[in-house]
VEXSEMI-641755 format. One record per residue: residue number from 1; residue in three letters; y, x, z of N, C-alpha, C in turn. Coordinates in Angstrom, 1 decimal, decimal comma. Each point is the difference from the previous one (the first is absolute). Layout:
N
<r num="NUM" residu="ALA" n_yy="Y" n_xx="X" n_zz="Z" ca_yy="Y" ca_xx="X" ca_zz="Z" c_yy="Y" c_xx="X" c_zz="Z"/>
...
END
This chain:
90
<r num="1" residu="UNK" n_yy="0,0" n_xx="7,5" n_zz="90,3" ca_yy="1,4" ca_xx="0,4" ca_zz="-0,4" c_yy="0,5" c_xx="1,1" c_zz="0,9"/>
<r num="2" residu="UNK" n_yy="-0,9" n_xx="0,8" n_zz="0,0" ca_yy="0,6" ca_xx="1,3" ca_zz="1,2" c_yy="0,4" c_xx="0,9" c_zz="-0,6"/>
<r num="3" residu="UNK" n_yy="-0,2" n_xx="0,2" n_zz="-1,2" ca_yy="0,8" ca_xx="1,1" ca_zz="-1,1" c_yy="1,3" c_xx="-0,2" c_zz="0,4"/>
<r num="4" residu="UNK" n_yy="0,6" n_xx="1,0" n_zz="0,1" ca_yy="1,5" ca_xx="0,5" ca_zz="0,0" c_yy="0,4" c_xx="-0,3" c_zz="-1,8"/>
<r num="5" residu="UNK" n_yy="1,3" n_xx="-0,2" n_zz="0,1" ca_yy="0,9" ca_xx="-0,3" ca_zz="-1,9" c_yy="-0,3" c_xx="1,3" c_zz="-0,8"/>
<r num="6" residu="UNK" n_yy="0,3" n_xx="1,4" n_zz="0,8" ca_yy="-0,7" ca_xx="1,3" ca_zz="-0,8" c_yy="-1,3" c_xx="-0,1" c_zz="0,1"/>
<r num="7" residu="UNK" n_yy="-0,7" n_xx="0,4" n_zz="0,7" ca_yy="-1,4" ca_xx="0,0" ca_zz="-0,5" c_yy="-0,6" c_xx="-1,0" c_zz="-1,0"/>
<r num="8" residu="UNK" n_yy="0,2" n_xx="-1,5" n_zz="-0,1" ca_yy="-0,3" ca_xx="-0,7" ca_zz="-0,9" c_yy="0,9" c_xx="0,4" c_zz="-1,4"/>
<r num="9" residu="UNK" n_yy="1,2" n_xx="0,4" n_zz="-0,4" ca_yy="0,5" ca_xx="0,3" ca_zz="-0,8" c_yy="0,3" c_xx="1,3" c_zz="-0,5"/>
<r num="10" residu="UNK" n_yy="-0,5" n_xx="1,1" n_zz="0,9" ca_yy="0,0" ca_xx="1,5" ca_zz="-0,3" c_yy="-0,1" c_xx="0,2" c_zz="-1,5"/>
<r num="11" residu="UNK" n_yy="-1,8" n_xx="-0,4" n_zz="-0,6" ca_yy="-0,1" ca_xx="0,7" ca_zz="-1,4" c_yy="0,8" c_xx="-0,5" c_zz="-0,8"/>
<r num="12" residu="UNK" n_yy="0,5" n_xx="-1,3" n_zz="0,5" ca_yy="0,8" ca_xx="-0,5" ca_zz="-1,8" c_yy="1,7" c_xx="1,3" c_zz="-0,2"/>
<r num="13" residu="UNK" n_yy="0,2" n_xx="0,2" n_zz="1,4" ca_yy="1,0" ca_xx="0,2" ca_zz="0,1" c_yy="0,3" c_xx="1,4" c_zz="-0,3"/>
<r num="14" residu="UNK" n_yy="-1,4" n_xx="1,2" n_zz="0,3" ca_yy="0,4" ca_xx="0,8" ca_zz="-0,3" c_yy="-0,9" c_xx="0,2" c_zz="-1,0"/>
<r num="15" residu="UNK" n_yy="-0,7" n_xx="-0,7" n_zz="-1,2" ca_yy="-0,2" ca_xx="0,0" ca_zz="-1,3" c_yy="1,2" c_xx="-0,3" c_zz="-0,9"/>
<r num="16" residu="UNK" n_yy="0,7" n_xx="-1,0" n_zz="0,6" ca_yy="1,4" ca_xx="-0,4" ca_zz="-0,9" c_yy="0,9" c_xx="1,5" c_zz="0,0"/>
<r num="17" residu="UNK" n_yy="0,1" n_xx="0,5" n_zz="1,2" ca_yy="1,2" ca_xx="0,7" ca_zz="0,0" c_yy="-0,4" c_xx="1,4" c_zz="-0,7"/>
<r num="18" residu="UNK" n_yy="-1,8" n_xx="0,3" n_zz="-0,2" ca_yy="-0,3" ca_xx="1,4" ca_zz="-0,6" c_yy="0,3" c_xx="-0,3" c_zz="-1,3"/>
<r num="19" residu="UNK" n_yy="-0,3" n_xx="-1,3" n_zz="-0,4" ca_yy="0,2" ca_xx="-0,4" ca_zz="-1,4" c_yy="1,9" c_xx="-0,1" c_zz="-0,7"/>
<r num="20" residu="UNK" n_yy="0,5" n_xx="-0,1" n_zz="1,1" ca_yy="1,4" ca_xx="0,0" ca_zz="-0,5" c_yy="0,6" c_xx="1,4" c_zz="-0,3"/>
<r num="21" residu="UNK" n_yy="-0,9" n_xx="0,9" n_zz="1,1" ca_yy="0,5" ca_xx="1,5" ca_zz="0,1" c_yy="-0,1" c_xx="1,1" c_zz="-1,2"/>
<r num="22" residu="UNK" n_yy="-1,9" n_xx="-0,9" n_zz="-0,5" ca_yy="-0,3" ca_xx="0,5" ca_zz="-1,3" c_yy="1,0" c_xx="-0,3" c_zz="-0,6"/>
<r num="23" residu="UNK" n_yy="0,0" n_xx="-1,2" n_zz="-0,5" ca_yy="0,7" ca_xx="-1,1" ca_zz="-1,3" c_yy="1,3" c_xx="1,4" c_zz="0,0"/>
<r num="24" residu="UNK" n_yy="1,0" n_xx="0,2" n_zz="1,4" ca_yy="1,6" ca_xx="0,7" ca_zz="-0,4" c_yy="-0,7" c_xx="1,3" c_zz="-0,1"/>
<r num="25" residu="UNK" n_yy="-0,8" n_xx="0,4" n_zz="0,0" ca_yy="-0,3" ca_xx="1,3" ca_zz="0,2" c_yy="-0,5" c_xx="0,6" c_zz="-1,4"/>
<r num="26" residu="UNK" n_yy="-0,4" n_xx="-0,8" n_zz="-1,0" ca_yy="-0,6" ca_xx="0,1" ca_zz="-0,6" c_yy="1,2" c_xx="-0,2" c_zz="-1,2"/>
<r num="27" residu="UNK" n_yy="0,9" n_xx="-1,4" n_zz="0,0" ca_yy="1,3" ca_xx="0,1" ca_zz="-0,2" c_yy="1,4" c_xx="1,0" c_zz="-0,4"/>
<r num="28" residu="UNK" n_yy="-0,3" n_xx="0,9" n_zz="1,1" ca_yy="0,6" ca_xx="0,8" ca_zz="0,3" c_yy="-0,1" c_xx="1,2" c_zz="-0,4"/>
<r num="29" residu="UNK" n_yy="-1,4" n_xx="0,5" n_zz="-0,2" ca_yy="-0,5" ca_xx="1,0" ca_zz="-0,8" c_yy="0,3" c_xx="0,2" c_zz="-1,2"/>
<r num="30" residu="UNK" n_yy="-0,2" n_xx="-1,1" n_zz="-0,9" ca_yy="0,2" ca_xx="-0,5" ca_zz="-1,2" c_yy="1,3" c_xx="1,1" c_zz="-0,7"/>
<r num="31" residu="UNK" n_yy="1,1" n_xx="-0,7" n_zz="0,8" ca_yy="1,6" ca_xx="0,7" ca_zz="-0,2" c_yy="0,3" c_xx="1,1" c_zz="0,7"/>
<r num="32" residu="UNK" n_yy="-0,4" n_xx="0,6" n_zz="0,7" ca_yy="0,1" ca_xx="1,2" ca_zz="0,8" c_yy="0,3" c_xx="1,2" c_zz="-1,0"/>
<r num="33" residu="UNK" n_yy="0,9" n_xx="0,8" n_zz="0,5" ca_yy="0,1" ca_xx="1,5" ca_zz="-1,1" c_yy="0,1" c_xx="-1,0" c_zz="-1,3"/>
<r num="34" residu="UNK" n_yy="-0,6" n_xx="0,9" n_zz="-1,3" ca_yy="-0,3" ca_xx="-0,6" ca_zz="-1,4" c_yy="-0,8" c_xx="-1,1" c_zz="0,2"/>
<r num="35" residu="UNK" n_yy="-1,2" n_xx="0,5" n_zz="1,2" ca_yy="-0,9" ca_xx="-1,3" ca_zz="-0,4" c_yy="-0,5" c_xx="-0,2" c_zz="-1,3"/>
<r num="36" residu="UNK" n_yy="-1,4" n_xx="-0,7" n_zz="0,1" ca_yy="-0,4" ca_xx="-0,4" ca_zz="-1,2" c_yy="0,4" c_xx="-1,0" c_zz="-1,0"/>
<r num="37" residu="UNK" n_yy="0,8" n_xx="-0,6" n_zz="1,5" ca_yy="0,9" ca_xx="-1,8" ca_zz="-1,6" c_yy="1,2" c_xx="0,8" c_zz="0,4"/>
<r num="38" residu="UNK" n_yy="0,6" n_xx="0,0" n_zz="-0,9" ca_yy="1,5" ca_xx="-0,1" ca_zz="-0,7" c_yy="0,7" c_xx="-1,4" c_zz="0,8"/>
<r num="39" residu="UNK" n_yy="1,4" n_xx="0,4" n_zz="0,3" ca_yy="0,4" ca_xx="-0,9" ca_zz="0,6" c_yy="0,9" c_xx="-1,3" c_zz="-0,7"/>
<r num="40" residu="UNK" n_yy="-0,5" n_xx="0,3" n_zz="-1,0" ca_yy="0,2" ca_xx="-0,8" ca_zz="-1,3" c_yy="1,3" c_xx="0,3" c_zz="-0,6"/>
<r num="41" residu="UNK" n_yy="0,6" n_xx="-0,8" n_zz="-0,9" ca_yy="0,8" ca_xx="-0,3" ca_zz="-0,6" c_yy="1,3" c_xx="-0,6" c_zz="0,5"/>
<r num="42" residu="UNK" n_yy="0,8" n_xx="0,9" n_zz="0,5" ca_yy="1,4" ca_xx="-0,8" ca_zz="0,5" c_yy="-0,4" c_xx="-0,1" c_zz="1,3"/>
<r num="43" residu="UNK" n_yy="-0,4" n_xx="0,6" n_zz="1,0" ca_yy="-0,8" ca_xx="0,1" ca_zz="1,0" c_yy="0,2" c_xx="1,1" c_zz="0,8"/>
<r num="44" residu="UNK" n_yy="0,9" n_xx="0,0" n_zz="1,0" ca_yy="-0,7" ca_xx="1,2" ca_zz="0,9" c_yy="0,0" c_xx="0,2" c_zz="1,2"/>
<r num="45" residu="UNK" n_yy="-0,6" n_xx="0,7" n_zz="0,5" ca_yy="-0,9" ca_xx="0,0" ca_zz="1,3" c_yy="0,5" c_xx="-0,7" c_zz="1,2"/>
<r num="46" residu="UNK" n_yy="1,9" n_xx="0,0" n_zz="0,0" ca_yy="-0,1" ca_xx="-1,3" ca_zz="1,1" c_yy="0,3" c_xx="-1,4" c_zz="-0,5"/>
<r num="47" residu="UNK" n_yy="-0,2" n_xx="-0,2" n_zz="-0,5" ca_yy="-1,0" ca_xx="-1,7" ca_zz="-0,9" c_yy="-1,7" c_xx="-0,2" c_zz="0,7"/>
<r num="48" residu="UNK" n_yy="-0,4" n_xx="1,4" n_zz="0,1" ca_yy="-1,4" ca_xx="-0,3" ca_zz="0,6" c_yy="0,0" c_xx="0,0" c_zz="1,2"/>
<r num="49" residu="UNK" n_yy="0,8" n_xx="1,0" n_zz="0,4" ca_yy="0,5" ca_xx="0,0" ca_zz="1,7" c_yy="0,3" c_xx="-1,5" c_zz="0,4"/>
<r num="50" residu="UNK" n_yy="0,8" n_xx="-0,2" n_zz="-1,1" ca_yy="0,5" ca_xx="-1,6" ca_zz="0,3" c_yy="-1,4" c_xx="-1,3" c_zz="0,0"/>
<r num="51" residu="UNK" n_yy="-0,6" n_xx="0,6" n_zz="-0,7" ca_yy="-1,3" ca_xx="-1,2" ca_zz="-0,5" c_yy="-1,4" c_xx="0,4" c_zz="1,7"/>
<r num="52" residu="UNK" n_yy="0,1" n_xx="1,4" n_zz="0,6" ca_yy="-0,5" ca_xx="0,1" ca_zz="1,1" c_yy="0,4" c_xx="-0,7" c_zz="1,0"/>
<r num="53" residu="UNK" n_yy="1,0" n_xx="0,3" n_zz="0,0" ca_yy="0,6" ca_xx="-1,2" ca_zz="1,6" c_yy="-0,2" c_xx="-1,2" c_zz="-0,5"/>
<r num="54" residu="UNK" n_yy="-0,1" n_xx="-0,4" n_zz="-0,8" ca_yy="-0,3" ca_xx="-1,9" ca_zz="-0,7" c_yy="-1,4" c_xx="0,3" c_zz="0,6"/>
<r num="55" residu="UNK" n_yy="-1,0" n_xx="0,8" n_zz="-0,6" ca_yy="-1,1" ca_xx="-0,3" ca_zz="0,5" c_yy="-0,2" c_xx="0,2" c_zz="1,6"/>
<r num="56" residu="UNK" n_yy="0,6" n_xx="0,8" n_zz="0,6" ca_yy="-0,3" ca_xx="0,0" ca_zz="1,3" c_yy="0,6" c_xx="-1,1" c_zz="1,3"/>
<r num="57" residu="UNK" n_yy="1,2" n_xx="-0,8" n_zz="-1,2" ca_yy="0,7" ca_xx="-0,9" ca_zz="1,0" c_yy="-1,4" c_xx="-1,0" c_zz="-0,3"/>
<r num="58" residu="UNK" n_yy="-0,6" n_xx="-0,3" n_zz="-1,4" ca_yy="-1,0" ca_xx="-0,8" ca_zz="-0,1" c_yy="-1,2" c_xx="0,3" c_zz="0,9"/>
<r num="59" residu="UNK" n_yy="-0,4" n_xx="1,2" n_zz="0,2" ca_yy="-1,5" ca_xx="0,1" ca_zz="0,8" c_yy="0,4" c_xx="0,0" c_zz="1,0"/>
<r num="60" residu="UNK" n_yy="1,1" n_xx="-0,2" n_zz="0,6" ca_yy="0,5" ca_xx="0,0" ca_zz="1,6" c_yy="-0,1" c_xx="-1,7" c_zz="0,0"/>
<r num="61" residu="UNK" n_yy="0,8" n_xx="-1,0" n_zz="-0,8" ca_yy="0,0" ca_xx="-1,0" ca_zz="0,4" c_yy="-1,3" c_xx="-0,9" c_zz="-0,4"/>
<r num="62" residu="UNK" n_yy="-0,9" n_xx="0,6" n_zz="-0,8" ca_yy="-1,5" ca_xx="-0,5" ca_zz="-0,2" c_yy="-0,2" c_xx="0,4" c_zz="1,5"/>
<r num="63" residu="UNK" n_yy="-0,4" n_xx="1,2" n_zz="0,5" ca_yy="-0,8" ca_xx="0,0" ca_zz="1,3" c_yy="0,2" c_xx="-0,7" c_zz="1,2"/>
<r num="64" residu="UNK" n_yy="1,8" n_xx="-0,1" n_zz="0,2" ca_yy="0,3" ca_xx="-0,7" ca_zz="1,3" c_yy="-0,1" c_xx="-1,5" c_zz="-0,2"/>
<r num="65" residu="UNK" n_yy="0,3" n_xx="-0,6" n_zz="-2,1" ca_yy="-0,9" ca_xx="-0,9" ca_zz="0,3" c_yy="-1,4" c_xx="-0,9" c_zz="0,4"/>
<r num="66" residu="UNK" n_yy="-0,7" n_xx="1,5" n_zz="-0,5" ca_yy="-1,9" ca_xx="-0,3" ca_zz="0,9" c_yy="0,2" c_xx="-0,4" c_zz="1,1"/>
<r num="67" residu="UNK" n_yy="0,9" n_xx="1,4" n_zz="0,8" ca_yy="-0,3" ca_xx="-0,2" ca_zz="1,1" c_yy="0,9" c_xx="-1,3" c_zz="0,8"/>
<r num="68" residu="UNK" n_yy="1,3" n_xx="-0,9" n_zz="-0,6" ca_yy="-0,1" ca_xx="-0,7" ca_zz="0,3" c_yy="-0,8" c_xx="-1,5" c_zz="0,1"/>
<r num="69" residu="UNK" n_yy="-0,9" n_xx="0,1" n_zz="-1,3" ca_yy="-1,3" ca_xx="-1,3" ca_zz="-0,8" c_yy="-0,8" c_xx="0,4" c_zz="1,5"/>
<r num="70" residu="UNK" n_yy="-0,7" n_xx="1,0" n_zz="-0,2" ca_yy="-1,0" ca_xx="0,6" ca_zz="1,2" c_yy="0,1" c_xx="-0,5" c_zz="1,4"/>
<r num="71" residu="UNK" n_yy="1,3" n_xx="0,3" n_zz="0,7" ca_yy="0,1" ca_xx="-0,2" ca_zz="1,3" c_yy="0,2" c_xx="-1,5" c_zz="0,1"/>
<r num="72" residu="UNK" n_yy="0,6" n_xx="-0,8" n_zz="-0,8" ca_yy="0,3" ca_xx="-1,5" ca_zz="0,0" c_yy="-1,5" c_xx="-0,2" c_zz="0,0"/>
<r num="73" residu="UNK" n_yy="-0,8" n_xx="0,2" n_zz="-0,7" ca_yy="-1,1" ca_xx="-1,1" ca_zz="0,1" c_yy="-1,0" c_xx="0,9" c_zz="0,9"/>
<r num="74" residu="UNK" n_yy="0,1" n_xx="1,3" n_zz="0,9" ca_yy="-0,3" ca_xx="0,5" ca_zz="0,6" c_yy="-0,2" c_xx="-0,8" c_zz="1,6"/>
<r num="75" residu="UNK" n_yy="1,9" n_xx="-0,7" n_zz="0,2" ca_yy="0,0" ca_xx="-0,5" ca_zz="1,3" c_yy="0,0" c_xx="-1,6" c_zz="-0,4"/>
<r num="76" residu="UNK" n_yy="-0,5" n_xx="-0,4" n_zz="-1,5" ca_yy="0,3" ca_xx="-1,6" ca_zz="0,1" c_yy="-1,6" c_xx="0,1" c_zz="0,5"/>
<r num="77" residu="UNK" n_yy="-1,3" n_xx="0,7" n_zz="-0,4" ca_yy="-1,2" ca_xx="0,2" ca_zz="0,3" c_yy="-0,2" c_xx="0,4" c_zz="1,5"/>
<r num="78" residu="UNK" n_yy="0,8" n_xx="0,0" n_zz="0,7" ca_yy="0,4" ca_xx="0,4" ca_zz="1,4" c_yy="0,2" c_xx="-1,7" c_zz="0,8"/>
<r num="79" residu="UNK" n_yy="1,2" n_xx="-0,2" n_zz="-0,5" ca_yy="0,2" ca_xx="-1,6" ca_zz="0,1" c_yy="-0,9" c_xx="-0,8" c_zz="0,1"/>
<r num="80" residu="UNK" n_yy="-0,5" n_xx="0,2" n_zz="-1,3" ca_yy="-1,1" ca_xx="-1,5" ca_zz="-0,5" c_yy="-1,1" c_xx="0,2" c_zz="1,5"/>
<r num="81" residu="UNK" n_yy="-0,5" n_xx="1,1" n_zz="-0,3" ca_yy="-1,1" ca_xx="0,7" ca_zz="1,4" c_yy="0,5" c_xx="-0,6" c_zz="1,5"/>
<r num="82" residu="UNK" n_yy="1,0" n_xx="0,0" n_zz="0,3" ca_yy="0,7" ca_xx="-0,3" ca_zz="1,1" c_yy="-0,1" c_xx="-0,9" c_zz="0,2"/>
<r num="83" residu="UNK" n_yy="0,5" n_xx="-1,6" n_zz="-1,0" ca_yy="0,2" ca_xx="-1,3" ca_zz="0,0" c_yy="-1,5" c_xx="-0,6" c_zz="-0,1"/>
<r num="84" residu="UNK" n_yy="-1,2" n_xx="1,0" n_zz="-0,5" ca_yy="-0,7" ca_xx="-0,5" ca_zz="-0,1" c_yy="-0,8" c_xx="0,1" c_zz="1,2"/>
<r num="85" residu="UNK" n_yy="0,4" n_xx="1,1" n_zz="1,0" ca_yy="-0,6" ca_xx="-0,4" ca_zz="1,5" c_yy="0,8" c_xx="-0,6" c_zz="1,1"/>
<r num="86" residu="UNK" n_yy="1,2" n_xx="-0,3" n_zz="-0,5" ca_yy="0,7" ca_xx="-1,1" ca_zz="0,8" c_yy="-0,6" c_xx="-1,5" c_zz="-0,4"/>
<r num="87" residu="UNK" n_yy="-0,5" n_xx="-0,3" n_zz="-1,2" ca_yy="-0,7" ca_xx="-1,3" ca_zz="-0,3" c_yy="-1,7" c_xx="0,1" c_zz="0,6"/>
<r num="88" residu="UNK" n_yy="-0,4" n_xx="1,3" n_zz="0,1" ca_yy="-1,5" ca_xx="-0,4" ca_zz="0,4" c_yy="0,0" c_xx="-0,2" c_zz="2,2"/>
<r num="89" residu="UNK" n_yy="1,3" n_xx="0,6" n_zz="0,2" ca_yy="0,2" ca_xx="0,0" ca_zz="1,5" c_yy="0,3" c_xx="-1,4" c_zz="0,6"/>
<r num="90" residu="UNK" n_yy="0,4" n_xx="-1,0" n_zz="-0,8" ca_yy="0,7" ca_xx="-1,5" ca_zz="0,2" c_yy="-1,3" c_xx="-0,5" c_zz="0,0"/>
END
């Protein structure tokens, strides 16, 4: 258990966040200038503006919740390790 919480969790963390940057980036292209979609029907551009920050409050509170799933079972696997050499020391 000598891994540090980043090094054991580095690739998920910065696969999730390239994948979020695509996902708005790719989003965001879409509607830019004319763009190739039309911003539809009764629709305009700050509605999408509006629907970007929904997505980015969402990929913000997906990641800080990884990262809070991750570090909890990061230091309960810290713990358990711990209690289990306080039981082989007795």
């Amino acid at each position: 258990m000598n891994k540090s919480f980043w090094k054991k969790y580095r690739k998920i963390f910065i696969i999730s966040a390239i994948i979020m940057i695509i996902a708005y980036i790719a989003i965001y292209a879409c509607f830019v200038g004319n763009g190739f979609l039309t911003t539809g029907i009764d629709l305009t551009k700050s509605d999408w503006l509006g629907f970007l920050g929904g997505y980015l409050s969402f990929a913000g509170t997906v990641f800080v919740s990884m990262i809070a799933i991750f570090q909890t079972k990061y230091f309960a696997d810290i713990e358990e390790n711990r209690r289990k050499q306080e039981r082989i020391r007795e």
